[in-house]
C-alpha positions in Angstrom: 2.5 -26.1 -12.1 1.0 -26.8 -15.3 -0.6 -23.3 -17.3 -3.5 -25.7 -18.3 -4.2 -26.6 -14.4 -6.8 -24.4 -12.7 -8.2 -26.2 -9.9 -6.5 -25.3 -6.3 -6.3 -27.8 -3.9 -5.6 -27.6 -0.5 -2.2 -27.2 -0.2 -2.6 -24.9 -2.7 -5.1 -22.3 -0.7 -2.8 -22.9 2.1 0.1 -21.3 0.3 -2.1 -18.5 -0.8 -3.5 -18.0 3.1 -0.3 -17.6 4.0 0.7 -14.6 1.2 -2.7 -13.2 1.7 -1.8 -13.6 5.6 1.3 -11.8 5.5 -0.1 -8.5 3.5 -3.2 -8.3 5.7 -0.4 -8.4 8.6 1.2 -5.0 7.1 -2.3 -3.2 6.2 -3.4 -4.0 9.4 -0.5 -2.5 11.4 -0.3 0.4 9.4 -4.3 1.3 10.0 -4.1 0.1 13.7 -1.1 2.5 14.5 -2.8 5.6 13.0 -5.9 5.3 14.9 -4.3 4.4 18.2 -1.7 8.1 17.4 -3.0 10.6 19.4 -3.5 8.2 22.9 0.3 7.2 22.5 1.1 10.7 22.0 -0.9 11.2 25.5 0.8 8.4 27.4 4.3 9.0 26.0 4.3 13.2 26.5 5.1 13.4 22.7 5.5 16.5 20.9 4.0 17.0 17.5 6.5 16.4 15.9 7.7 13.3 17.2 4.3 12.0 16.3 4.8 12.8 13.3 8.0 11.3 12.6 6.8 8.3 14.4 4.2 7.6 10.9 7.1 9.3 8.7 9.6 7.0 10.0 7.5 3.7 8.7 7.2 6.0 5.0 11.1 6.4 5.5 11.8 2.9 5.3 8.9 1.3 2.9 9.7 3.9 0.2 13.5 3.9 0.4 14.3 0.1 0.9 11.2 -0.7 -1.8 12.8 -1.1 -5.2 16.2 -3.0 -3.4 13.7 -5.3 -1.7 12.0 -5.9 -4.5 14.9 -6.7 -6.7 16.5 -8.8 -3.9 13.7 -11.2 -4.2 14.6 -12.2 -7.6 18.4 -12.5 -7.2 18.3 -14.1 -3.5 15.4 -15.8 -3.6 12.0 -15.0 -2.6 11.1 -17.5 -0.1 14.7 -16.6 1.6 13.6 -12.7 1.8 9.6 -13.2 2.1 10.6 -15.5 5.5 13.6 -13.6 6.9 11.8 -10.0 6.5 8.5 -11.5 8.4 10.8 -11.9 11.4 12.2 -8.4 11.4 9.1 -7.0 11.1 7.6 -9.0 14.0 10.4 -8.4 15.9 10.5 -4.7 16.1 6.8 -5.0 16.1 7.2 -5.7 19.5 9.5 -3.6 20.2 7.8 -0.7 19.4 5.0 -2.1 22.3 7.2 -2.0 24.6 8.6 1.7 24.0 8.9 4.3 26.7 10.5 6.9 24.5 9.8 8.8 21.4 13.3 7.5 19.9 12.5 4.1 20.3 9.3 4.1 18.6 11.1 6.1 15.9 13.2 3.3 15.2 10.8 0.6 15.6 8.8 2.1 12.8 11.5 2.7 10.7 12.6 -0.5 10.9 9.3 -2.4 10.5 8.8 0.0 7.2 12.3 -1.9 5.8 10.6 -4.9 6.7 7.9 -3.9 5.1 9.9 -3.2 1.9 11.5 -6.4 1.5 8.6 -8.4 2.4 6.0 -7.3 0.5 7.4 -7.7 -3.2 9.0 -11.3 -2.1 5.5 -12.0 -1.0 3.6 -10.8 -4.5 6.4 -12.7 -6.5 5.5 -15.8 -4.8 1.9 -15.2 -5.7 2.7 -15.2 -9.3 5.3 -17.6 -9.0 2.8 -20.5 -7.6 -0.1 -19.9 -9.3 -0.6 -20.8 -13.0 -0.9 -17.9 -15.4 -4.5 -17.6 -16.8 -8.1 -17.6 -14.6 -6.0 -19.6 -11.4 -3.7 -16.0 -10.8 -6.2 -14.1 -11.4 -8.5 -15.7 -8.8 -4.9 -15.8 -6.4 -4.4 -12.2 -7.0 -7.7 -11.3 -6.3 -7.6 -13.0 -3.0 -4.4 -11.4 -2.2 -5.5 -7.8 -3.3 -9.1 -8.1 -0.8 -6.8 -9.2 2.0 -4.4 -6.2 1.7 -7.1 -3.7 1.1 -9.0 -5.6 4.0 -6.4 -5.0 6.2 -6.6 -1.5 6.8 -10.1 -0.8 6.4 -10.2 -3.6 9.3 -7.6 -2.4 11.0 -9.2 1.2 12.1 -11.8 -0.7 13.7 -9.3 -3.3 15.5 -7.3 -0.5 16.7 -10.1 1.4 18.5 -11.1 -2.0 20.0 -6.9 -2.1 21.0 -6.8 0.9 22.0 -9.2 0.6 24.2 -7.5 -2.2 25.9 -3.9 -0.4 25.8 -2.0 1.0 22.8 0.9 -1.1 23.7 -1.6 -4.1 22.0 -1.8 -2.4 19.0 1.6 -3.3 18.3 1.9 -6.9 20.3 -1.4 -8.3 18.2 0.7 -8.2 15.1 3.7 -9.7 16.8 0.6 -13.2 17.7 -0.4 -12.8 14.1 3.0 -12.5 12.4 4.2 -15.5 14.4 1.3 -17.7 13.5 1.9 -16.7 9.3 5.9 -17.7 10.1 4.7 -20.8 11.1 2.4 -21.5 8.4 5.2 -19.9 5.8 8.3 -22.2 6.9 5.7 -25.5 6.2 3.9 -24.3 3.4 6.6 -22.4 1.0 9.1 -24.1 -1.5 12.0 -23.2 -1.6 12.3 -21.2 -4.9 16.2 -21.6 -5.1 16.2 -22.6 -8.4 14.6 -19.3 -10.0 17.6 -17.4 -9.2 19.5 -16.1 -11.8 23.0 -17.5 -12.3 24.3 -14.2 -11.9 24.7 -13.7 -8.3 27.1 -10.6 -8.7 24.9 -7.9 -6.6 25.1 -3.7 -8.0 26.2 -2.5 -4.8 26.6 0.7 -6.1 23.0 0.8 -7.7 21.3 -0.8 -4.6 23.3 2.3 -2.5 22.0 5.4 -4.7 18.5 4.2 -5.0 17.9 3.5 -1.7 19.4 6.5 -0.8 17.2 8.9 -3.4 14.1 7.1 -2.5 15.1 8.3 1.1 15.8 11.6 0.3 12.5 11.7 -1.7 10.4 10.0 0.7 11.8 12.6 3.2 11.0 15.3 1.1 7.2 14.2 0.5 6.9 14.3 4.7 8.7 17.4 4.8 5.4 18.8 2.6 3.5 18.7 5.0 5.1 21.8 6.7 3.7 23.6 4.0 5.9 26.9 3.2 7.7 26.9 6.3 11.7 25.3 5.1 11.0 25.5 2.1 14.6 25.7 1.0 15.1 22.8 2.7 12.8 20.8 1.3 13.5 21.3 -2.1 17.2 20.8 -1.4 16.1 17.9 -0.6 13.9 16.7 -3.3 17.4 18.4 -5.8 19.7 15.9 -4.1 17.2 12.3 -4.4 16.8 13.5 -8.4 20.5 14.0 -8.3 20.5 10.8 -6.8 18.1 9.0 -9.6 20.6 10.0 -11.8 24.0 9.0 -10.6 21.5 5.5 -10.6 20.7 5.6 -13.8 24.1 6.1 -15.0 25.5 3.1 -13.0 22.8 1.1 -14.2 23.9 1.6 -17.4 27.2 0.8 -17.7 27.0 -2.3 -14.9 26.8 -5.9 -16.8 24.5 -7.2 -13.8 22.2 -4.0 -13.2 20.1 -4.2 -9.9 17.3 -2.8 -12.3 17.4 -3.4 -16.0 15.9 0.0 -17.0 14.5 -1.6 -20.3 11.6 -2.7 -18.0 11.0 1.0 -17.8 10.2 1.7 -21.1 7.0 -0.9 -21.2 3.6 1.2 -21.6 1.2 -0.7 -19.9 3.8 -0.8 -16.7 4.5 2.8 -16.7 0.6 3.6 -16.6 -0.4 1.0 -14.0 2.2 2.7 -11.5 1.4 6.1 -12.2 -2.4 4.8 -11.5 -1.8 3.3 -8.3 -0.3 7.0 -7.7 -3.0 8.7 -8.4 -5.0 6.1 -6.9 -3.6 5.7 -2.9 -3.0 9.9 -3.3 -6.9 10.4 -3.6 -7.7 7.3 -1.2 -5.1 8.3 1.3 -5.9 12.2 1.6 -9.7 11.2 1.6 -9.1 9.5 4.3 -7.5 11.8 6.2 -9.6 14.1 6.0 -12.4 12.4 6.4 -10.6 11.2 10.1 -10.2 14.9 11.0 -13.8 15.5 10.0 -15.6 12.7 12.3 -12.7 13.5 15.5 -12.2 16.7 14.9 -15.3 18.6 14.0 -17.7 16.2 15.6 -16.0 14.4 18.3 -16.4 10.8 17.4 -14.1 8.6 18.8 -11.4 6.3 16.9 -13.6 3.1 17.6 -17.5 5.3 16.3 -14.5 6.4 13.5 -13.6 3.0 12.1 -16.9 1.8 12.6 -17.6 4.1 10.2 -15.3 3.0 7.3 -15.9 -0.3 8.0 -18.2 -0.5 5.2 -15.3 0.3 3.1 -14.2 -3.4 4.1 -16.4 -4.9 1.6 -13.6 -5.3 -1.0 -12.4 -8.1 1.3 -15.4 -10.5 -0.2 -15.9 -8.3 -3.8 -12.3 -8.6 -4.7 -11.8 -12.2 -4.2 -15.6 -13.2 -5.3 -16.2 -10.6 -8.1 -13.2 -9.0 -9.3 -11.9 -12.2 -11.0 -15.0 -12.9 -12.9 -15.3 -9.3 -14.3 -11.2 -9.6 -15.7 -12.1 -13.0 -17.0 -15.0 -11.6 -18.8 -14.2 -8.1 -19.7 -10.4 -7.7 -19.1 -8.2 -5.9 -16.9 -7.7 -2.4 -17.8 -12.0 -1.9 -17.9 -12.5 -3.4 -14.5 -9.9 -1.0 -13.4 -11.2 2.2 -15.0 -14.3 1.1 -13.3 -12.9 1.5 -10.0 -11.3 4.5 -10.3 -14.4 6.0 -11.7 -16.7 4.7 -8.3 -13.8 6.4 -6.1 -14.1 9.5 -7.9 -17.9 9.3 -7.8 -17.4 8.7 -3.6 -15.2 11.9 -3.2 -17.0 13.9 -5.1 -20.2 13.4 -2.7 -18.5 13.9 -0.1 -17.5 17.2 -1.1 -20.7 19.1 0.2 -20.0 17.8 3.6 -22.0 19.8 6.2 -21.4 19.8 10.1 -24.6 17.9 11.2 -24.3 15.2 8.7 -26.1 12.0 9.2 -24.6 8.6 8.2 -26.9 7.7 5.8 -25.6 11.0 4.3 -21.7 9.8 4.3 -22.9 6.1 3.4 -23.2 6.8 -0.5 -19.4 7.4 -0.3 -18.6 4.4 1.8 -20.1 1.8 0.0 -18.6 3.6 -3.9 -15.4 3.7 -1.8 -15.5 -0.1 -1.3 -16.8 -1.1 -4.7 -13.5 1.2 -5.9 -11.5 -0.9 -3.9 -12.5 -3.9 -5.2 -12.3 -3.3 -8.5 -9.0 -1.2 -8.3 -6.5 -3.4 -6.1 -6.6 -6.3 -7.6 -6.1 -4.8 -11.1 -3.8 -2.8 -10.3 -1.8 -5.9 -8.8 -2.4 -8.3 -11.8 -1.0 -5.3 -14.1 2.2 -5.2 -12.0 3.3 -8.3 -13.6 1.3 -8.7 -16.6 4.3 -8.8 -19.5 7.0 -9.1 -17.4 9.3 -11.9 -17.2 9.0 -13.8 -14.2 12.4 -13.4 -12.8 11.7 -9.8 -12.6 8.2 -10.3 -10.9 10.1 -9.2 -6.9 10.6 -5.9 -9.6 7.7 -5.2 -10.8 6.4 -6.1 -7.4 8.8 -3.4 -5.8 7.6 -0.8 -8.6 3.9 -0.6 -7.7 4.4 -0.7 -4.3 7.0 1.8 -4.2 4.2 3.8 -6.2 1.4 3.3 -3.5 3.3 4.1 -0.6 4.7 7.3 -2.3 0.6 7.6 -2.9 -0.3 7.4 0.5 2.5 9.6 1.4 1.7 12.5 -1.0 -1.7 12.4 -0.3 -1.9 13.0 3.3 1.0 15.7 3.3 -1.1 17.3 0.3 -4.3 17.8 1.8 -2.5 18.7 5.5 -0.7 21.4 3.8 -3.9 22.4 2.1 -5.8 22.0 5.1 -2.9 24.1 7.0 -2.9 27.1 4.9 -6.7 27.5 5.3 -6.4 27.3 9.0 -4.0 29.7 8.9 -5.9 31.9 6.9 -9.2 31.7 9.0 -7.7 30.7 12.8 -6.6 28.5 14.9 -8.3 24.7 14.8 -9.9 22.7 12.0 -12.4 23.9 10.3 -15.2 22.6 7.7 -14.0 25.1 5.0 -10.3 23.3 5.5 -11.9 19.8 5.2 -13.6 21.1 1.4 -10.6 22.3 0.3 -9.0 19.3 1.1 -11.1 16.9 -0.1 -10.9 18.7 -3.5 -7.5 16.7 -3.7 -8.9 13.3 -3.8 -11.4 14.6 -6.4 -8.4 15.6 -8.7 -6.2 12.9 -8.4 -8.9 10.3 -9.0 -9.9 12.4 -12.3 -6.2 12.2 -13.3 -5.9 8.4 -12.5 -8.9 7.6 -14.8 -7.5 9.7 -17.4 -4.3 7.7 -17.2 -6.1 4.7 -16.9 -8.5 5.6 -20.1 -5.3 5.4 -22.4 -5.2 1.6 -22.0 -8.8 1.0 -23.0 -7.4 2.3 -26.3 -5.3 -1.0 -26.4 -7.2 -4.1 -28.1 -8.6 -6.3 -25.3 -7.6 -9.7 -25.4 -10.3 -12.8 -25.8 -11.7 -13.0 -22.1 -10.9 -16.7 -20.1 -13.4 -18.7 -18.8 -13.3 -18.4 -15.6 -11.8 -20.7 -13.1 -14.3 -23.9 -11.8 -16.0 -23.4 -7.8 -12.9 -23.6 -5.1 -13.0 -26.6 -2.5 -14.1 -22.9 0.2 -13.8 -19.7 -0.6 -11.6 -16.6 1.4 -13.0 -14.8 4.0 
């Protein structure tokens, strides 16, 4: 595809559906299973912990399969990985509906989190791979970016509207959705053999201690949420996946075919994006959360009233796709982000005098900042993933930030639970509104230290904005 070629035609927005399809797929799941939690728990006879595991056991095997998926994609082929990973996960997708034990949702999740990890780089390397560089990826990638944030702000509602039919659909509707993308995918993808490098030796060694640090470091994020209790433990733990990051670094060194060439590392502009997106999912995530206990919790809303409630956050899914492009092509990147991450910092910081007879129109102000954020914060955040890097290392840089926001997401919510925990303690048994405060001063923070992060790039001389790309045949919803 020609750099100088900006019109998409049909075939064209049918390969992007198709991407865009697959991420919306994995937000959706995600945002589905968390509101339809404590009714499986009820059904099931789960213990806490088990319930717990059953969302840790999804973080398990995004974060610890994430950089090797994403470096698989560029050495076996992305198409190959994007297409064989969409079956596994809508395989065990429905497998986990039809669980009757604990264990087997365990597994289910943990193994739809791997698929997760393989799929989800392949699929942002195609992106870049099949749209030109210049206004036509930036209008792909802010598609792709509404979808994914769509998803799960979507998803809550969906769930409570699943749930209410069964929680045994929240996991069968992706399984119908995932086999209508596979469809789509096998017609509509190229095969991209010919971008594979011609040295197919694989770093099994290097594939083998990453993975296994981002395990051990993915467990040791869940294991946060216990707050002081194993606390031995869970720093062992976090000892042995740095111990772990460097026996990887070493290998990488000295291999002639490293599964990541640590050069990429030392790039600036890469280094802050993926901090950012950090920062970013820890204050999204945890605000969140929090919010969730807030409206079930303290004032007895149920999941449905709950999502109906963030849906407004859903908004991103026509901004990023419709706006977001035309604000990079005309002010650049790194400002359109700092944007965002100063609108989400704005929303938790109003949220922050949260009283117990709250109206709506009180949490809206929030809602609709939250959405803007997203808008202008996915989407650049995805466009820097890749912005530099050399295109058979895209499935890397692809594996980087998402390895970043799931960590993000993780943090976040064990954060403010263990915040949230030690103020219960303190002052009783159940939640209470001091616990939400104090939790939501976490957001606050980490959206403060993403726009700081993010500020250091404005400092950078902005290159001469693109005209932006000519009217699509239809635009995404």
């Amino acid at each position: 595809m020609s750099t100088s070629d900006t019109r998409m035609d049909g075939r064209t927005w049918g390969v992007l559906f198709v991407l865009c399809g697959a991420i919306f797929l994995e937000g959706i799941d995600v945002a589905m299973l968390n509101v339809a939690l404590p009714t499986i728990r009820e059904d099931l006879g789960l213990s806490t912990g088990v319930l717990s595991g059953v969302v840790s056991a999804y973080v398990l095997g995004y974060g610890g399969f994430m950089l090797l998926g994403g470096r698989a994609a560029d050495l076996l082929g992305r198409r190959r990985m994007f297409l064989l990973w969409l079956v596994v996960f809508v395989l065990f997708s429905g497998l986990g509906g039809f669980a009757t034990e604990g264990w087997m949702l365990l597994v289910a999740r943990f193994v739809t989190g791997v698929a997760a990890a393989f799929m989800a780089p392949a699929g942002l390397a195609l992106v870049t791979s099949n749209f030109a560089e210049g206004p036509q990826r930036t209008r792909a990638l802010g598609v792709y970016a509404g979808t994914a944030a769509g998803g799960f702000s979507l998803g809550l509602v969906a769930g409570g509207l699943l749930v209410s039919a069964g929680w045994r659909w929240v996991f069968f509707a992706p399984v119908i959705l995932g086999a209508a993308i596979l469809l789509a995918a096998v017609a509509l993808l190229k095969d991209d053999v010919q971008e594979i490098p011609e040295a197919r030796s694989f770093d099994l060694a290097g594939a083998m201690s990453v993975t296994g640090a981002m395990l051990l470091l993915a467990y040791g994020v869940v294991r946060l949420e216990h707050g002081g209790q194993g606390l031995g433990t869970t720093v062992a733990v976090f000892a042995a996946g740095v111990a772990l990051l460097g026996a990887f670094a070493l290998i990488e060194r000295r291999t002639a075919n490293p599964l990541v060439r640590l050069a990429i590392l030392r790039s600036a502009p890469l280094v802050r994006t993926n901090l950012g997106a950090l920062l970013f999912m820890i204050s999204f995530a945890g605000f969140q959360f929090m919010v969730t206990l807030y409206l079930q919790e303290l004032r007895g809303w149920t999941p449905l009233q709950t999502g109906l409630a963030m849906l407004i956050v859903g908004i991103d899914t026509i901004l990023a796709p419709t706006l977001t492009p035309w604000l990079v092509n005309r002010f650049g990147n790194v400002r359109v982000l700092f944007a965002g991450i100063v609108s989400a910092g704005l929303a938790y910081t109003l949220f922050l005098p949260v009283a117990p007879d709250w109206t709506y129109a009180a949490m809206l102000p929030s809602m609709l900042l939250l959405g803007l954020a997203f808008s202008l914060s996915y989407g650049p955040l995805t466009m820097a993933a890749t912005d530099g890097v050399d295109e058979q290392e895209h499935g890397l840089a692809g594996g980087l930030l998402y390895t970043a926001m799931q960590f993000g997401m993780a943090l976040g919510v064990s954060a403010v639970t263990a915040v949230s925990v030690a103020t219960v303690s303190e002052g009783g048994d159940g939640i209470s509104l001091e616990a939400i405060r104090n939790g939501l001063i976490l957001p606050v923070t980490a959206s403060v230290l993403a726009a700081l992060v993010t500020a250091f790039g404005l400092r950078r001389k902005t290159p001469t904005p693109q005209a932006p790309a000519p009217a699509a045949a239809h635009t995404a919803a």
